[in-house]
Each structure stands twice: as structure tokens, then as C-alpha cells.
N, CA, C and O atoms as a GROMACS GRO file, in nm:
protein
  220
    1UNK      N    1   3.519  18.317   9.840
    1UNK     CA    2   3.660  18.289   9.858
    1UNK      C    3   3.716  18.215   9.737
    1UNK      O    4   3.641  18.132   9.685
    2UNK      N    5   3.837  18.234   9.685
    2UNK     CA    6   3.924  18.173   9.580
    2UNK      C    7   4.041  18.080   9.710
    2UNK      O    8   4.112  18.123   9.800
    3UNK      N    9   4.010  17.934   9.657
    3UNK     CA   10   4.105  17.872   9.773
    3UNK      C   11   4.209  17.794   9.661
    3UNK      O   12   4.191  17.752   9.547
    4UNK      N   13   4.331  17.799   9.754
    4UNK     CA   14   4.426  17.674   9.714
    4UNK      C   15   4.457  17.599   9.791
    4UNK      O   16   4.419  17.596   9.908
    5UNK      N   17   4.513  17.545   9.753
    5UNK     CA   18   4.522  17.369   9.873
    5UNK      C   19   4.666  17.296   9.833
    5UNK      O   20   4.682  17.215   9.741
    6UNK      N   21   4.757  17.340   9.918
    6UNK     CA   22   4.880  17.248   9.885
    6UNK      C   23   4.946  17.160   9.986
    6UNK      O   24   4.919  17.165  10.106
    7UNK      N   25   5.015  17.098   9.945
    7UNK     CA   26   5.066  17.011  10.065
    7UNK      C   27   5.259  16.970  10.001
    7UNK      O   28   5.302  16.915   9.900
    8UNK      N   29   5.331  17.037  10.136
    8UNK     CA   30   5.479  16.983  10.128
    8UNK      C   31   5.525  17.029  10.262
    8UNK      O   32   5.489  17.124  10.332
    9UNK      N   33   5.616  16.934  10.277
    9UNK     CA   34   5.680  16.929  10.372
    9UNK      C   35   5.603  16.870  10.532
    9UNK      O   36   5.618  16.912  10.646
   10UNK      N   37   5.494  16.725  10.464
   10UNK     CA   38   5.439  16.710  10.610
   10UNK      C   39   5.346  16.789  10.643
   10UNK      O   40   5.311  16.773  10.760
   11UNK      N   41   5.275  16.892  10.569
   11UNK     CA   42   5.192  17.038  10.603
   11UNK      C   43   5.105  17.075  10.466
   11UNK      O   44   5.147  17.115  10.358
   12UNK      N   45   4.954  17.046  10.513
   12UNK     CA   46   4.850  17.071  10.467
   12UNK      C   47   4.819  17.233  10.459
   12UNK      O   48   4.793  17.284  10.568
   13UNK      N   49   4.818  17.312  10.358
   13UNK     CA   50   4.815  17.456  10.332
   13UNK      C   51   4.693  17.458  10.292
   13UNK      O   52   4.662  17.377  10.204
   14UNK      N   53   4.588  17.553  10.346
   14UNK     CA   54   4.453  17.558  10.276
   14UNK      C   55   4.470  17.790  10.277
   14UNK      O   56   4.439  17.869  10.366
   15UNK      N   57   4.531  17.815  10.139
   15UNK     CA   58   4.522  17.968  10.176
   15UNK      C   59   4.388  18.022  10.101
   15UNK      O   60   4.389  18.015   9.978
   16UNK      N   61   4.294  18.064  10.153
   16UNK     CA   62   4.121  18.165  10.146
   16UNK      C   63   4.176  18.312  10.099
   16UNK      O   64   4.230  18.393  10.174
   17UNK      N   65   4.155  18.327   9.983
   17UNK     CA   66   4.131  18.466   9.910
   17UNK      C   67   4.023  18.490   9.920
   17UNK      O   68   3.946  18.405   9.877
   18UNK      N   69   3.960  18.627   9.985
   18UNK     CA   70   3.824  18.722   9.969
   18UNK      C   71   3.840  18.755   9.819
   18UNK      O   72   3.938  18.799   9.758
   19UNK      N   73   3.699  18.718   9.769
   19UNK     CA   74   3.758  18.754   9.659
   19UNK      C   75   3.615  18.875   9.651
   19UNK      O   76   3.604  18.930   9.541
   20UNK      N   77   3.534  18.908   9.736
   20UNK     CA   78   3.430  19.022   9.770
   20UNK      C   79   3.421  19.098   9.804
   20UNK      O   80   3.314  19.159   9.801
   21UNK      N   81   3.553  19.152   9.869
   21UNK     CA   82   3.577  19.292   9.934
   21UNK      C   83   3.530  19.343  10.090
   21UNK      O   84   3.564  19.440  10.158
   22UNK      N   85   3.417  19.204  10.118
   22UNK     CA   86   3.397  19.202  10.255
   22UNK      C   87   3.448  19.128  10.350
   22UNK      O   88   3.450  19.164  10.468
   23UNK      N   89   3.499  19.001  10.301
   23UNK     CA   90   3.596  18.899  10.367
   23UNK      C   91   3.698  18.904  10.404
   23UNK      O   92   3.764  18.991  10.347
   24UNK      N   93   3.761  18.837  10.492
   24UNK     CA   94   3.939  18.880  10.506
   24UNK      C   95   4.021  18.777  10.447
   24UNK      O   96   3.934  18.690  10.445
   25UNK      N   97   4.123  18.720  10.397
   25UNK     CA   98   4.198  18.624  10.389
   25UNK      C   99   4.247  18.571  10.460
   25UNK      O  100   4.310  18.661  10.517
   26UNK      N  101   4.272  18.480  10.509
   26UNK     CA  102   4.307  18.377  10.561
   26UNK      C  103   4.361  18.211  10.504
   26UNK      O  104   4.333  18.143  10.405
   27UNK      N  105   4.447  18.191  10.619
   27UNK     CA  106   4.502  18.055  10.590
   27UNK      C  107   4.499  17.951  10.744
   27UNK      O  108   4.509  17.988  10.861
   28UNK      N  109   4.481  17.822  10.692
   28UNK     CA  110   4.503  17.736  10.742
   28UNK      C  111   4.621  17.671  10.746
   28UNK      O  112   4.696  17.708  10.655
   29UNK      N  113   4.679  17.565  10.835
   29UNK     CA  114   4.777  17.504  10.828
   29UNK      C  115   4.751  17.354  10.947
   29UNK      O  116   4.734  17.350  11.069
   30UNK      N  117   4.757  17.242  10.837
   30UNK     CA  118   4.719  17.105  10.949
   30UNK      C  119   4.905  17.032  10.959
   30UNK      O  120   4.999  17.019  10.880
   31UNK      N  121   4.893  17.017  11.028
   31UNK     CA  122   5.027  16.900  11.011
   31UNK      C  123   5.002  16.803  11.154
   31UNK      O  124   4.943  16.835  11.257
   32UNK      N  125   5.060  16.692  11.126
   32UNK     CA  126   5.052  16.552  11.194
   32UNK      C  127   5.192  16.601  11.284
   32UNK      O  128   5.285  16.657  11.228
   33UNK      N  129   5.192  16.571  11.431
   33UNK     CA  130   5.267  16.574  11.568
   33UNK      C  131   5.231  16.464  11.670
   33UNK      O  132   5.157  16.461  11.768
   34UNK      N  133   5.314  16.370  11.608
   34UNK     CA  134   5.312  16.234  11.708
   34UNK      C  135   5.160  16.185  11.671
   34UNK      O  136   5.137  16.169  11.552
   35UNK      N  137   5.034  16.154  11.783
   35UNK     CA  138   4.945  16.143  11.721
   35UNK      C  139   4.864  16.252  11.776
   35UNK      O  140   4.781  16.241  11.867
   36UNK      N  141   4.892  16.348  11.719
   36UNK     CA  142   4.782  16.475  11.747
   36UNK      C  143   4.793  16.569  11.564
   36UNK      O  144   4.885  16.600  11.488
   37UNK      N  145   4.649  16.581  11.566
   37UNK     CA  146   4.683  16.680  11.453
   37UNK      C  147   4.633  16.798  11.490
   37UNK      O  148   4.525  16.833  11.537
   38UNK      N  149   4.770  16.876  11.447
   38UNK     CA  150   4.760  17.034  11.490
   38UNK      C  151   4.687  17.150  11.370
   38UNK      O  152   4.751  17.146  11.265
   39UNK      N  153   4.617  17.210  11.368
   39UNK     CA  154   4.523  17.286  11.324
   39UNK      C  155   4.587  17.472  11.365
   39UNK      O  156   4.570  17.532  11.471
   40UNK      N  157   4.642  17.511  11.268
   40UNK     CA  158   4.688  17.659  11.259
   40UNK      C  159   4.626  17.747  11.213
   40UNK      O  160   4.625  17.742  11.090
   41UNK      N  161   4.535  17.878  11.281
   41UNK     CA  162   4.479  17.931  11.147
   41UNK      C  163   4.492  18.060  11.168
   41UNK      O  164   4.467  18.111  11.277
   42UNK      N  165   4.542  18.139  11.046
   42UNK     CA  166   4.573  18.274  11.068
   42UNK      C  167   4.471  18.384  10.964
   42UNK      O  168   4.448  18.383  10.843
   43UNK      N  169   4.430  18.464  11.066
   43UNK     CA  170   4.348  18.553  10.927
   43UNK      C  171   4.365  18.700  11.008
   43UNK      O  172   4.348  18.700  11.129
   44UNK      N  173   4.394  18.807  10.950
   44UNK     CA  174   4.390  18.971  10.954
   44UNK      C  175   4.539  18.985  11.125
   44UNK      O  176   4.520  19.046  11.231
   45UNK      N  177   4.673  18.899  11.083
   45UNK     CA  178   4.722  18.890  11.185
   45UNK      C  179   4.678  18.812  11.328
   45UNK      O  180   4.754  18.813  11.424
   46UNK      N  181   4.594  18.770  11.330
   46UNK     CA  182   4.542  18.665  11.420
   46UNK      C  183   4.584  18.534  11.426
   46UNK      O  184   4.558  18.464  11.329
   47UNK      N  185   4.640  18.488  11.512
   47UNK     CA  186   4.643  18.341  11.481
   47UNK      C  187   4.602  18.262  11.609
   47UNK      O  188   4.625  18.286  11.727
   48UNK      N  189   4.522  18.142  11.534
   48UNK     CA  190   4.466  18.044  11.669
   48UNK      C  191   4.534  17.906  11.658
   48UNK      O  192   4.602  17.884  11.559
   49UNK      N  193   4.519  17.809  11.755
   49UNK     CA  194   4.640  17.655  11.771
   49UNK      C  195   4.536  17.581  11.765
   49UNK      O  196   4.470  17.632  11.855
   50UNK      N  197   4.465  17.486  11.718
   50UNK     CA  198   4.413  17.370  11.762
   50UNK      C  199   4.464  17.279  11.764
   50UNK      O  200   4.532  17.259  11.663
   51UNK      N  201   4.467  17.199  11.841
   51UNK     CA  202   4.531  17.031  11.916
   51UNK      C  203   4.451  16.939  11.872
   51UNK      O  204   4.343  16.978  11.915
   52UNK      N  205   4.429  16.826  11.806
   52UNK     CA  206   4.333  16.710  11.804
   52UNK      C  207   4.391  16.614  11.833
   52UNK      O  208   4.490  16.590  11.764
   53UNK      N  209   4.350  16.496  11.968
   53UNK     CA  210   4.428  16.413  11.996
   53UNK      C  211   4.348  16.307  11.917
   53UNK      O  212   4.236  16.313  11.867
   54UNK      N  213   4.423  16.226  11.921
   54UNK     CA  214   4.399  16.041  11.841
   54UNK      C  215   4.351  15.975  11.943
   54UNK      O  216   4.405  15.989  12.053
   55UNK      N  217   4.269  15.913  11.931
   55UNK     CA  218   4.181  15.852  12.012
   55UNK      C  219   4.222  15.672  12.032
   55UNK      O  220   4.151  15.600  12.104
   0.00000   0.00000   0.00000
């Protein structure tokens, strides 16, 4: 994978380039919601939610 890593607007961007021809691309997305951090991740049209609460 070829990764970049940016951050604006409150929102952690992690986007995954295949760079092998067998991988898919994909991206991440973290951002802070009250005290939970939310975890976005999308790859081949898929997308999943993760919730992490603060303890």
C-alpha cells in the first residue's frame, strides 16, 4: 500500500493505495464526537461505523 495521512477539518484521513494489483483501496476516516471516537472505513464501496467510547 502507498498511504497518506491528512488531517482538516477535525478529521483524521488515512487514504491506502494498492499499489500490487491484488489489494483494493481504501480509506479511513477518525473524527472526535463528544467523547466517542468514530472510526469510518470505506474500501471497494463498502463502508463500516466504529464507535469508541471514552472511558
Amino acid at each position: 500500500f502507498k498511504a497518506k495521512l491528512t488531517y482538516s477539518d477535525g478529521k483524521m484521513t488515512l487514504c491506502l493505495r494498492a499499489v500490487d494489483g491484488k489489494s483494493k483501496d481504501n480509506t479511513i476516516v477518525r473524527e472526535i464526537e463528544g467523547d466517542n471516537l468514530v472510526q469510518t472505513a470505506t474500501c471497494n464501496g463498502v463502508t463500516a461505523k466504529t464507535t469508541f467510547k471514552k472511558c
